[in-house]
C-alpha positions in Angstrom: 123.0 130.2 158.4 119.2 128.6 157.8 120.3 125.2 157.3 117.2 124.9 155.0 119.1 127.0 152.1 120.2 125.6 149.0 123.5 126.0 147.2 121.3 128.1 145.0 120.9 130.4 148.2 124.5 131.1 148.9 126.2 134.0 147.6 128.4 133.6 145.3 132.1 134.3 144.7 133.6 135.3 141.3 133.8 132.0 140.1 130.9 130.6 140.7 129.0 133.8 139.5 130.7 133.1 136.3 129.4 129.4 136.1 126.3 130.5 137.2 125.9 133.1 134.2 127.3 130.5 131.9 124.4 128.3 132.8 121.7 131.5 132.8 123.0 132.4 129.4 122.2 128.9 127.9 119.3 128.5 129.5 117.7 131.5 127.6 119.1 131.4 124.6 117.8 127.8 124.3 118.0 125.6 121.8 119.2 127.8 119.1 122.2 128.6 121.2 123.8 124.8 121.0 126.3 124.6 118.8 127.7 128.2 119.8 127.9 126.5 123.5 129.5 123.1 122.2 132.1 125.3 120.5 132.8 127.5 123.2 133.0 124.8 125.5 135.4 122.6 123.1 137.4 125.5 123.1 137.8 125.9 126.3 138.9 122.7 127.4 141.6 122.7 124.6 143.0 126.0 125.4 146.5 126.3 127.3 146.7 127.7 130.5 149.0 130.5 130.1 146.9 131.4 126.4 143.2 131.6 127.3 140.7 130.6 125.0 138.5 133.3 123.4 135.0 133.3 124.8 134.0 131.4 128.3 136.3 129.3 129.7 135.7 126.8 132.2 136.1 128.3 135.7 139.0 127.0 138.0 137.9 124.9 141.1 137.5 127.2 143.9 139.9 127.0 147.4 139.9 128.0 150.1 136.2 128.2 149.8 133.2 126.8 152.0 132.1 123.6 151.3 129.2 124.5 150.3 130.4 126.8 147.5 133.0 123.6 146.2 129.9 121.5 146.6 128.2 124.3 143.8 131.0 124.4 141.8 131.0 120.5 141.3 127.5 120.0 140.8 127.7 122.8 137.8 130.7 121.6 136.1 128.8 118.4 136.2 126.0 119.7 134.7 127.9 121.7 132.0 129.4 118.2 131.0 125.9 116.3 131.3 124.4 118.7 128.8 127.7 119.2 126.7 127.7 115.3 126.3 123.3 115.6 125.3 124.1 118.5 122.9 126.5 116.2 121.1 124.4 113.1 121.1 121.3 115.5 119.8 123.4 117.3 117.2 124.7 113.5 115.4 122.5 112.9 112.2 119.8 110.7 113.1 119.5 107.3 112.5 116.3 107.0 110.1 114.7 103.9 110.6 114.2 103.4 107.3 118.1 103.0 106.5 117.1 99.4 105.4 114.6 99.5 102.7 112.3 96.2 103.2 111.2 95.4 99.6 107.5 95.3 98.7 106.2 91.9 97.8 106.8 91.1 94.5 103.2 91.3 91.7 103.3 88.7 89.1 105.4 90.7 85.9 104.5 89.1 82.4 107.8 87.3 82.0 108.1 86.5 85.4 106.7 83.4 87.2 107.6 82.6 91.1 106.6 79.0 92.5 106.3 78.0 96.1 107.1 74.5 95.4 107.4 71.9 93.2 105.2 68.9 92.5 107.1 66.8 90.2 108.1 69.0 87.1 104.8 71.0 87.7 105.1 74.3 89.8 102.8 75.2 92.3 101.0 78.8 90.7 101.4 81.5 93.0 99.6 85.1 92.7 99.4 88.4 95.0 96.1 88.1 96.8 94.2 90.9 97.8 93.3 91.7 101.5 90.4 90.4 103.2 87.1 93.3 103.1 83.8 92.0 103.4 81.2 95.0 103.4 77.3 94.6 103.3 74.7 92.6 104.3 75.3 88.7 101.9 71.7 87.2 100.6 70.8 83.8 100.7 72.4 81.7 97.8 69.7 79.5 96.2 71.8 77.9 94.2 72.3 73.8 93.4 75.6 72.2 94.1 77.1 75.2 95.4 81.0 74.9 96.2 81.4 76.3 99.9 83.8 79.4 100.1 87.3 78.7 100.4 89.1 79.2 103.9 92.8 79.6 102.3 94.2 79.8 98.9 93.8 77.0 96.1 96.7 74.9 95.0 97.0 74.7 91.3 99.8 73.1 89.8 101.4 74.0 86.1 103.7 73.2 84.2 107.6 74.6 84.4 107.6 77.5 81.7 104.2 79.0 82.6 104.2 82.2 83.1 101.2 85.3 83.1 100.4 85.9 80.1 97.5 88.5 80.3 99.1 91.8 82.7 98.2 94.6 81.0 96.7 93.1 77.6 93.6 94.5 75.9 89.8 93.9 76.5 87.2 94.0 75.1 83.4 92.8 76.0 79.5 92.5 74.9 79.0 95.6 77.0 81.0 98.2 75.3 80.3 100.9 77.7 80.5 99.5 81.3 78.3 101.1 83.9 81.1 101.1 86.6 84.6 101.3 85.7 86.6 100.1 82.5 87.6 97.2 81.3 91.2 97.8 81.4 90.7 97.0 85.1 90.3 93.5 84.0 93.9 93.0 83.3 95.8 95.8 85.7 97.4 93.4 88.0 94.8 95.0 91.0 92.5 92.5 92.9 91.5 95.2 95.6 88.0 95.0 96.6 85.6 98.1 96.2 85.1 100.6 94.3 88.0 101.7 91.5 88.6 98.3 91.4 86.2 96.6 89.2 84.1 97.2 86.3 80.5 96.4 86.1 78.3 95.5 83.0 74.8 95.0 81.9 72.3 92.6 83.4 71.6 89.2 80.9 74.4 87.3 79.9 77.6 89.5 79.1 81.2 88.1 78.3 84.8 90.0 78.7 87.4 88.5 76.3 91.1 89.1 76.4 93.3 89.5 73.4 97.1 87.6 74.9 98.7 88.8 71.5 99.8 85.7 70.2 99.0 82.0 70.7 100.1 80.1 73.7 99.3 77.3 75.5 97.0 78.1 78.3 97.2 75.9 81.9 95.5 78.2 84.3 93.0 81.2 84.2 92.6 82.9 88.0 89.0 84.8 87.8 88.1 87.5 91.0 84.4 88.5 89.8 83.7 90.4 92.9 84.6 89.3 96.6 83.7 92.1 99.1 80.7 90.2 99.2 79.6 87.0 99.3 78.0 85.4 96.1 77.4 83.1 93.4 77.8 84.2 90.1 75.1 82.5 87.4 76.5 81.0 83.8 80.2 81.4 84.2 81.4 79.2 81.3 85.4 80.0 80.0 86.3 79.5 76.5 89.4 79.9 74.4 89.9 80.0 70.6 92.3 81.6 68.3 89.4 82.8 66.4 88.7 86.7 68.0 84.6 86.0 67.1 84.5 83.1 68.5 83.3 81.1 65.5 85.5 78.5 65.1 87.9 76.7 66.9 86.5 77.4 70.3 87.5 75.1 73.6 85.1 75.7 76.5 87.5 74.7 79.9 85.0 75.6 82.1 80.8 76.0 82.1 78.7 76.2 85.6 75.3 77.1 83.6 73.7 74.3 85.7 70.0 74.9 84.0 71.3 75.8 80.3 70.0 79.0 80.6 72.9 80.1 78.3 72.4 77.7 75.5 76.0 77.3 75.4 76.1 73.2 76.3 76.0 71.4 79.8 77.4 72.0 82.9 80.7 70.3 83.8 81.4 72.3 86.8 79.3 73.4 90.0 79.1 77.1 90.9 80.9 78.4 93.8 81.2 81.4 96.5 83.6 84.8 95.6 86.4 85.4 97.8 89.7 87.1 97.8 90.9 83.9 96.9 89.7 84.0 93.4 89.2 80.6 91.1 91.3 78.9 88.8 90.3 77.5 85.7 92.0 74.6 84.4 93.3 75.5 80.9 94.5 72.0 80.3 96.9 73.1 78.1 94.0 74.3 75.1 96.4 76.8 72.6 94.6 80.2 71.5 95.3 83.2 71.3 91.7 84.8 73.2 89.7 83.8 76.2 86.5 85.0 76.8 84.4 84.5 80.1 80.7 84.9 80.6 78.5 85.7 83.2 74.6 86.1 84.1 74.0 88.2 86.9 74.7 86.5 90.6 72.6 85.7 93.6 73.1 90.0 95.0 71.9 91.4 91.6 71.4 90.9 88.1 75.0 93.0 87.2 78.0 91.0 86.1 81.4 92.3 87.2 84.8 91.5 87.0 87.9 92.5 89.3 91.0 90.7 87.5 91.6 88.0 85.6 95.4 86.3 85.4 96.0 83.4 82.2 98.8 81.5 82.5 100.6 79.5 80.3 103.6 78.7 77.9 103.7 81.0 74.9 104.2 79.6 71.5 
């Protein structure tokens, strides 16, 4: 005998032809054939002696038999118990990585207010903020006093109680018809950068003004104008009134019109760079029912745009 022959070279007695076909048999009917092979093989193992199992049974160990030939028989019955034992670890349902839902973090809701900690009775205000996309080429900022961009979010602390007040309300604005988007965008609870995101108005000074409903103290208003680039906008001065013209009754919390260009009073604050981070507005408390913001252009263009704006405080 070549001693270079494999068991797979030797003939083959009756049992060991039938464990050979068993295998064959498998082997190209392929996957499809699995469960039919699981079954048979479950039934064979089961079966009494003296009442054989219908189908294939497992073959009796051969005697009397070269070595070789037990050596075959072995390694198959092996096999057919390696790949009965992978069938039934392939056939369990699978184990979906997603069995264990991890929750999306949670956007600000209109009633519903989370703090990070607490300073005193004050909470510190907490928002969603938007990812990080810078796109473009920035121009140089000629402007005076210029607050340097912020490198992580601002800590603004309210009053226990306040909660957003503006998700979702109406808007209306100087520009009636927006070039880019609609104002609705203002208050959709979306600070994304890019387009679909923000609405863009006429050149000159343009306002946006949100109606909250009904009158409530105001402690915070969170303004994104526009931060996938970085810029200054000109004239941004926040008022709040309960009067929807503006007439009467009018609080202005914030005005950066450094050179009066708006006519609207002097400057108490200093303009300051766009990022995701947004700005907050102290409302200081001032009751109203609207807020309206202005803008003049920035140091990119003469276009005023708005992302989101958030007003917090303690309805009446």
């Amino acid at each position: 005998m070549n001693a270079n022959l494999s068991t797979h070279d030797l003939p083959l007695d009756g049992d060991d032809r039938l464990m050979d076909a068993m295998l064959r048999e498998h082997a190209r009917a392929g996957k499809s054939a699995d469960d039919a092979f699981l079954t048979r093989l479950a039934v064979s193992l089961e079966a009494e002696p003296e009442e054989p199992a219908r189908g294939v049974s497992l073959p009796a160990p051969p005697t009397g038999k070269r070595r070789s030939h037990r050596l075959a028989w072995s390694l198959g019955l092996a096999a057919m118990v390696a790949l009965a034992a992978g069938l039934l670890w392939k056939n369990q349902p699978a184990r979906e990585a997603s069995a264990v839902q991890v929750p999306e973090p949670v956007r600000e809701a209109s009633t519903v207010q989370i703090p990070e900690s607490v300073h005193g009775n004050d909470l510190l205000l907490s928002t969603v903020f938007p990812p990080e996309l810078i796109e473009g080429t920035p121009k140089p900022m000629k402007v005076p006093n210029l607050v340097p961009a912020p490198t992580k979010a601002p800590e603004f602390f309210v009053p226990a109680g306040t909660v957003l007040l503006s998700k979702g309300k109406k808007v209306t604005s100087s520009d009636a018809n927006p070039i880019i988007g609609s104002l609705d965008l203002v208050t959709d609870g979306e600070k994304d950068a890019g387009e679909g995101y923000y609405v863009e108005l006429l050149d000159g000074l343009q306002w946006v003004q949100i109606d909250l409903e009904k009158t409530a103290a105001i402690h915070a208003i969170w303004i994104w104008h526009f931060h996938s680039q970085r810029r200054a906008y000109h004239d941004v001065i926040v008022q709040i009134s309960d009067d929807p013209e503006f007439k009467a009754g009018v609080t202005t919390v914030y005005n950066n019109d450094y050179d009066g260009t708006a006519n609207m009073g002097k400057a108490t604050d200093n303009p300051y760079v766009e990022t995701r981070f947004g700005m907050i507005v102290d409302g200081k408390g001032t009751k109203g029912r609207y807020v309206r913001l202005y803008s003049n252009g920035n140091t990119s263009n003469e276009m005023n745009h708005y992302i989101e704006v958030e007003v917090y405080g303690i309805p009446n």
